[in-house]
Structure formats: C-alpha cells, structure tokens
N, C-alpha and C positions, 0 to 999 in steps of 0.2 A: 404404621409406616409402610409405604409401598416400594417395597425394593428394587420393582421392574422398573419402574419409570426411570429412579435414581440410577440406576445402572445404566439403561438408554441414556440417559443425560449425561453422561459420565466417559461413556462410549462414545457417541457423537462428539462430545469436549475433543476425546482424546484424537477423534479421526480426525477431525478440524485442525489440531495442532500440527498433527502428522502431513497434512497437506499444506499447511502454511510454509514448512518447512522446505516445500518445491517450489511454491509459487514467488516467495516474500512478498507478498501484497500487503505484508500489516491488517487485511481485513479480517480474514478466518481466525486470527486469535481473537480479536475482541468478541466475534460470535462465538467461539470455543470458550471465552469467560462467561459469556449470557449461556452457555449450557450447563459449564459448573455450577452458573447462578443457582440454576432452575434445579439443577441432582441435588445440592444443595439445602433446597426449599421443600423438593418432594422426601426430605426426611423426617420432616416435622410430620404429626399426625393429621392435625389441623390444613394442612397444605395437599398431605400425601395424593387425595384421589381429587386433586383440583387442575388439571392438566391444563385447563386455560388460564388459570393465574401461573402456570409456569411457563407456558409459552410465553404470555407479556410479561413475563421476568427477565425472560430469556432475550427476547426481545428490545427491551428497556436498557438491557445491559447493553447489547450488541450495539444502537444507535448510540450510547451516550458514549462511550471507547470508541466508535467510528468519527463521531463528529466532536468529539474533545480530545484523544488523545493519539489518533492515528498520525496525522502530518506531523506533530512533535515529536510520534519514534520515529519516524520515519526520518526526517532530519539530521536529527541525533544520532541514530544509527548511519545512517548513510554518508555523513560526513568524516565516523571513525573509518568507512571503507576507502581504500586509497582505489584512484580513478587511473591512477596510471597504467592499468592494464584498458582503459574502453579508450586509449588512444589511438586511432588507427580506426574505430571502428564506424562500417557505416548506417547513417539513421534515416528517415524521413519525416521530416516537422510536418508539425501540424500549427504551425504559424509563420506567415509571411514576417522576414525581418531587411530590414533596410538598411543599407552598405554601413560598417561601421557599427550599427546600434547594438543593442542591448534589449532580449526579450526572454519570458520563461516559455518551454516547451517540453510537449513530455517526453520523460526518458527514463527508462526502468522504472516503470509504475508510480513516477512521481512526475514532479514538474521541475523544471529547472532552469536557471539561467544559462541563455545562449547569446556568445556573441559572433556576427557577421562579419567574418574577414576581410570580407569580398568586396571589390568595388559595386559589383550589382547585386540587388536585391533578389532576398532570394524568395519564393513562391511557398503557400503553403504545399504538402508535397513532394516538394524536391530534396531531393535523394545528398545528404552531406557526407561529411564526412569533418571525426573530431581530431583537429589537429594538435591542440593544448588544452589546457587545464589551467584555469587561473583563479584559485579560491576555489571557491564552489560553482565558478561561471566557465562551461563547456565552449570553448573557441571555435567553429567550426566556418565549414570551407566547402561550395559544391561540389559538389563529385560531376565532371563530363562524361 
C-alpha cells in the first residue's frame, strides 16, 4: 500500500473542495470526487504504485460528474437560491435578444433564461440591468 500517493489524493480532494467553495462552479467538486476516486484506488496493493491508472481514474471520474451530473446540481441547487437579491444588479449578455423575446444567457456560471423588456433589441454586449424575476427567467432592461 502506498500511503504517499493516497494522501496526495486526498489532499488535492480536499483542496479542490475548499476551492469550490469560493468559486461555486460545480466543476472542482466532481474533480475533487476523481481524486478521492484515485486515494481511494492507491490503497489497494495491486493499484498502490500504478499512478497512471489513477490519474485516468481520476480523470474518468471528473468528466463523467462534469458531463452527467453538473447542470442538474447546478439547477437544483440554484433554483432553492432566492434571486431576489441579483435584482438591481448589472450584467452584460453574451447573446443578442429581440424586444419582447425570450433567450438563455450566462449568468453566475450557468446559463439562464432572459427576457427583453425593451422595445429594441438588445446586442450581444450590452450592458443590462435585472429588473424582475419571473420563475427561473431573469427580466432585464438596458442600462443607458
């Protein structure tokens, strides 16, 4: 059993966690479970001095939690958070939308529906600002 590695693995887990917790990106924990994976793995004997099957453990883990189950916490968590305080506040989209519609654009490291207040279209770029909240769709309004 090689207790260095499992410890670096374990360490990294924990530093990753500790960072996710400033960032909330949902990414660093699913790579913080692919280093558990790996400390994990380097307990066994058979595994212990194999450090390249525990990076692509590590690895294995961290894409299938990114690309399976991040947008769902993401979601989920984000829709228990009340939006009433980002009222007021100002954004810049990164998608043209057109008076009236309906489109998603990013916003706190996700993506989200936005709707155009406005009689004119607004550019990608420009500078809003979120005047309501209706469900899970951001109302907004250009900023002059």
């Amino acid at each position: 059993m090689n207790m260095d590695s499992s410890v670096i693995w374990v360490s990294l887990g924990l530093a990753l966690i500790i960072l996710e917790m400033f960032t909330l990106t949902f990414t660093l924990i699913f790579i913080a479970l692919g280093c558990f994976a790996a400390g994990l793995l380097s307990f066994f004997p058979s595994f212990s001095h194999a450090f390249a099957f525990q990076i692509t453990t590590c690895a294995v883990i961290s894409v299938i939690g990114l690309m399976g189950f991040r947008r769902r916490l993401q979601s989920h968590t984000l829709k228990s958070i009340t939006l009433k305080a980002d009222i007021g506040k100002e954004i810049l989209i990164d998608q043209g939308i057109k008076p009236h519609q309906t489109t998603r654009i990013s916003y706190q490291g996700t993506t989200w529906e936005a709707t155009n207040l406005d009689a004119d279209e607004l550019k990608k770029g420009d500078r809003v600002c979120i005047v309501g909240i209706d469900g899970n769709t951001l109302l907004i309004r250009k900023v002059f």
